[in-house]
N, C-alpha and C positions, 0 to 999 in steps of 0.2 A: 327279229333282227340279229339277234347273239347265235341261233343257231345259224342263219346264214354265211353269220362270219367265220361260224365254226366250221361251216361245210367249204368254206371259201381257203380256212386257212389246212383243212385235211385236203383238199383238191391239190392244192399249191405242194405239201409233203406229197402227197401220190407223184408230182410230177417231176419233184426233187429225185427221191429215189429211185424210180423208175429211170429216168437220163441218167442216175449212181450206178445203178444194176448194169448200165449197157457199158457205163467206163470200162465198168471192173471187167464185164463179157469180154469186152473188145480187148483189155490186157490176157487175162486167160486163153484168149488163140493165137494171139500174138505171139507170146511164150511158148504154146503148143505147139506154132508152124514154126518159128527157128526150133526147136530139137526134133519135131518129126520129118523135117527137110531131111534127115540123116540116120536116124534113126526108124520111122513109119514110115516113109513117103508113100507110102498104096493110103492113106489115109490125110495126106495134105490137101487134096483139090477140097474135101469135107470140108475141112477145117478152113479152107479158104475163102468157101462158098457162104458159110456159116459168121467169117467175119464180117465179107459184107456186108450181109443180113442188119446185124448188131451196131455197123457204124450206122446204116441209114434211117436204124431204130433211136439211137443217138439223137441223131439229127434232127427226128421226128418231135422227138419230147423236147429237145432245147429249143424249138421254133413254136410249143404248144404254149411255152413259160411266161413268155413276155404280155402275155393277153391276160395271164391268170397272176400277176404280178410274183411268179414263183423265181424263185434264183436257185442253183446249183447246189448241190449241197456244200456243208464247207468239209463233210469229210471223204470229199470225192480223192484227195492221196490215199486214203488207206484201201479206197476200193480197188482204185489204182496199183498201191502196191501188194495188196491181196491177192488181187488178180493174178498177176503176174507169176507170186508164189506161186500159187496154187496150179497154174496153166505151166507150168518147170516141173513142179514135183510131179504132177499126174502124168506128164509128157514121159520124162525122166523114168517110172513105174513100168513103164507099157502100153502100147494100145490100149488093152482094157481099161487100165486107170483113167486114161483119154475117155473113154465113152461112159464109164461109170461119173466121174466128174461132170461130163455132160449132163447127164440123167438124173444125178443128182442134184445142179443148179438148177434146171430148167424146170423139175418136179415142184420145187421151192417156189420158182418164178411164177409159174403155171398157176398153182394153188392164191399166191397173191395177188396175180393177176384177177382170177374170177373175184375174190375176194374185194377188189375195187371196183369191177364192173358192177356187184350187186350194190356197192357204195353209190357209185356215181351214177343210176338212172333214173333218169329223173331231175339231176343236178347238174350234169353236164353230159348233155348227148352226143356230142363234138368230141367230146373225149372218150367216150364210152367207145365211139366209132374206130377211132388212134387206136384203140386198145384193141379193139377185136382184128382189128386188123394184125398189128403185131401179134399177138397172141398164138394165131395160125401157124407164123412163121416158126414163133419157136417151138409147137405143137411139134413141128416136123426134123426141127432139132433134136428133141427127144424120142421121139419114134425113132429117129434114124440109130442114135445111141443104146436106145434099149434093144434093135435088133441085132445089133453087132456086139453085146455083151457077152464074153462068153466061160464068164468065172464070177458067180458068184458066191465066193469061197467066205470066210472070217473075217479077211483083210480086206475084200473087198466092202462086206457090211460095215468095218468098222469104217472105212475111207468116208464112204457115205453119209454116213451117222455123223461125223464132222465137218463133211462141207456142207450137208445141211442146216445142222447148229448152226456155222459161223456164219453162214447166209442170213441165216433167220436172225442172229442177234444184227449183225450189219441192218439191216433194212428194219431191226427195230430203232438201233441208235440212230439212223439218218431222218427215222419218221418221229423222233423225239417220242417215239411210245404209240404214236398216231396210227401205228398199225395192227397194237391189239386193240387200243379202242374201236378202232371202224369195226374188228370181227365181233367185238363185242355187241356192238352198236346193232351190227347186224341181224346177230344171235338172238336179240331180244326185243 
């Protein structure tokens, strides 16, 4: 019974952070399309296509919540306004910083993503499904970004090397830690 509740109460943090990750997405292009309307615009439909994506993925996780008794995170402002940082300054930078920020989150995503699905099968096939589904999309997120990179110089590895950090700590503090254990969990 205790590890059920356990796999009940890391289910519910999967579902937390995962709907935290698409706030914070959904600000990062949002920021991105108001300064590349002016600045990129050969690179806004991407970016617009790409929000889409990220609200409907939103949507997906906040309607999975209510079944698995999960609520929102409570530090969805900082994703919030992380995001938003983050989708100005890369905007702001260049294109490239645009697609390397890209590449950079979605690597992050990507890796946690699988990292839940080997979590979840067997415990929740329902959700295992939600997941592979989005997954794909943002698959194509990062492909599209790593194609169109086309510096990467010092500043761009060190850019990187920080939006991955701050991802990875974010989605550790919303998962209260729940997201090394699961790899741990995994691991052994």
């Amino acid at each position: 019974m205790e590890s059920s509740n356990k796999h009940k109460k890391t289910i519910g943090r999967i579902l937390k952070v995962n709907h935290a990750g698409e706030a914070g997405a959904i600000r990062i292009y949002q920021a991105q399309i108001l300064v590349c309307r002016y600045l990129h615009p050969s690179i806004v439909p991407f970016l617009k296509d790409t929000l889409a994506h990220e609200i409907v993925h939103k949507r997906l996780f906040e309607g999975a919540m209510p079944k698995r008794n999960a609520r929102p995170c409570r530090a969805l402002w900082l994703w919030g306004i992380g995001g938003w940082l983050l989708g100005l300054t890369t905007a702001l930078l260049g294109k490239n910083m645009v697609w390397l920020c890209t590449e950079a989150v979605e690597e992050t995503v990507h890796l946690h993503l699988e990292e839940q699905l080997i979590f979840l099968r067997g415990k929740d096939n329902e959700l295992v499904v939600l997941i592979e589904s989005i997954k794909e999309e943002e698959l194509s997120h990062l492909d599209h970004a790593t194609a169109n990179i086309n510096n990467r110089g010092r500043l761009a590895k060190i850019v990187q090397w920080k939006i991955k950090t701050a991802t990875e700590f974010i989605i550790w503090l919303s998962t209260q830690g729940d997201s090394t254990r699961m790899v741990q969990a995994i691991k052994y």
